[in-house]
C-alpha positions as CSV (number, residue, x, y, z in Angstrom):
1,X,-18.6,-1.8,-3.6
2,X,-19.8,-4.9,-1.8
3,X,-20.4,-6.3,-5.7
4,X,-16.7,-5.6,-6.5
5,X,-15.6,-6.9,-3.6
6,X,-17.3,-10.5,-4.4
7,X,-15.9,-10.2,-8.0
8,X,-12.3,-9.9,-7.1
9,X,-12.8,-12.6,-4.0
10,X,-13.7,-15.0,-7.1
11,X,-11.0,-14.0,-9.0
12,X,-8.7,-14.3,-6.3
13,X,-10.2,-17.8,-6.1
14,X,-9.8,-18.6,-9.7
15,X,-5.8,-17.0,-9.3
16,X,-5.0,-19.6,-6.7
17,X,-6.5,-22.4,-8.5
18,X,-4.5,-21.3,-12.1
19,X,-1.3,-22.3,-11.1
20,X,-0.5,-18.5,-11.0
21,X,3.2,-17.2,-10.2
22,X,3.3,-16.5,-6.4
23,X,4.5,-13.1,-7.1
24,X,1.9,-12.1,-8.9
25,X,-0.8,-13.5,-6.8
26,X,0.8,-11.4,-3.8
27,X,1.1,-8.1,-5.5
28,X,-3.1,-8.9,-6.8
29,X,-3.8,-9.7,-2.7
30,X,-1.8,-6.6,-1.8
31,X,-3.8,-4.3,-4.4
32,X,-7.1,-5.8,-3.3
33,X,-6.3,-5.1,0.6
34,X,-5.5,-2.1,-0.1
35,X,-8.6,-1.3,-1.9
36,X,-11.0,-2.6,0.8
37,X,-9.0,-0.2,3.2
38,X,-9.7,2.7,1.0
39,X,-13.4,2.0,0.8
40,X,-13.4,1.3,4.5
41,X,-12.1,5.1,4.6
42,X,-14.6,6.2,2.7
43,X,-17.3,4.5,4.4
44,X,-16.2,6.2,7.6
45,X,-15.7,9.3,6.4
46,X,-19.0,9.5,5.2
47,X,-20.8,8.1,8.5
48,X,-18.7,10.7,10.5
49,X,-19.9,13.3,8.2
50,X,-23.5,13.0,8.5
51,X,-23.4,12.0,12.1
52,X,-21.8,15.4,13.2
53,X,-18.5,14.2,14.0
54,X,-14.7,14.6,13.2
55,X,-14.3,13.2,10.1
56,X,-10.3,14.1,9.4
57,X,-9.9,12.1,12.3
58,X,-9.8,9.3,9.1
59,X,-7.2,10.6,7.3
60,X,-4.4,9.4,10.0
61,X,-5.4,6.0,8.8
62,X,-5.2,6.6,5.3
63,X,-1.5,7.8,5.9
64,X,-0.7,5.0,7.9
65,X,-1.7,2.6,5.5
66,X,-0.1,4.7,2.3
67,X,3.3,4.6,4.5
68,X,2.7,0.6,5.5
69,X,2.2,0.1,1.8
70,X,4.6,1.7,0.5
71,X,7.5,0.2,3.1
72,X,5.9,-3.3,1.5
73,X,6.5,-2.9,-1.8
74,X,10.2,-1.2,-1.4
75,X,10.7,-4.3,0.6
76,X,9.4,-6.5,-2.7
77,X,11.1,-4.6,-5.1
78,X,14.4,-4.5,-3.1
79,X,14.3,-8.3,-3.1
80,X,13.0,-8.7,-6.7
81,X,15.6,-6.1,-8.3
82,X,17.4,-7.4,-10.8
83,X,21.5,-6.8,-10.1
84,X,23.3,-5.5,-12.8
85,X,20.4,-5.1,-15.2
86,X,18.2,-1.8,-16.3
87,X,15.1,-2.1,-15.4
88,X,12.5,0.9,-16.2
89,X,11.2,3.0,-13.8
90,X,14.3,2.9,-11.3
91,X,15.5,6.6,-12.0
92,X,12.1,8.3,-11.2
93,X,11.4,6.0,-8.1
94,X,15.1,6.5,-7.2
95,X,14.1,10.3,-7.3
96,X,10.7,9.9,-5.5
97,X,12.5,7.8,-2.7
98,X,15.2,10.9,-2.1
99,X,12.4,13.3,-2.6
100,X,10.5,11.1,0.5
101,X,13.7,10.2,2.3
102,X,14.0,14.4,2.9
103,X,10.8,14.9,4.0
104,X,10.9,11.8,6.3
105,X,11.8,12.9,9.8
106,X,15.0,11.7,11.2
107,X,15.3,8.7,14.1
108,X,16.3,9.4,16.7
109,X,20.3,9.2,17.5
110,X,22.2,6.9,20.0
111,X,21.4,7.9,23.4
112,X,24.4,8.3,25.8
113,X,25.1,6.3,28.1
């Protein structure tokens, strides 16, 4: 892991240097932070395992960060959406997004005043 995690802190590095569209640099950032995150949850899952102790207490985290993540990128493609233009993929996310959006529980409403 710790190998890996060199490998794509060089390639980052050569990225940067390349003259790489910003966009694409972000969205190779974003996968790598997400990946260390995941192998952090591993890694802890693990310790908490053979030390005795509670280890679904990790899976709170892994939600979180699942739900952070995928607020980020609705936020990118929102922004980088083509108007007026098909662009592949849009009906199934459009399905996945109601099938989240009912499952999602609801704010709360105005309070009264």
């Amino acid at each position: 892991m710790k190998k890996s995690t060199t490998d794509l802190i060089e390639l980052e590095r050569a990225l940067i240097s390349g003259g790489v569209d910003p966009r694409v640099l972000r969205d190779f950032r974003d996968a790598v932070d997400y990946v260390r995150k995941a192998a952090w949850a591993v890694q802890e899952w693990q310790e908490r395992q053979s030390n005795d102790r509670d280890a679904s207490k990790v899976l709170p985290f892994l939600m979180f960060e699942r739900i952070r993540r995928a607020a980020q990128l609705c936020n990118v493609i929102a922004a980088e959406l083509p108007e007026k233009r098909s662009v592949e993929g849009t009906a199934e996310l459009s399905e996945a997004l109601e099938v989240l959006r009912s499952q999602l529980p609801q704010p709360p409403g105005p309070s009264a005043a």
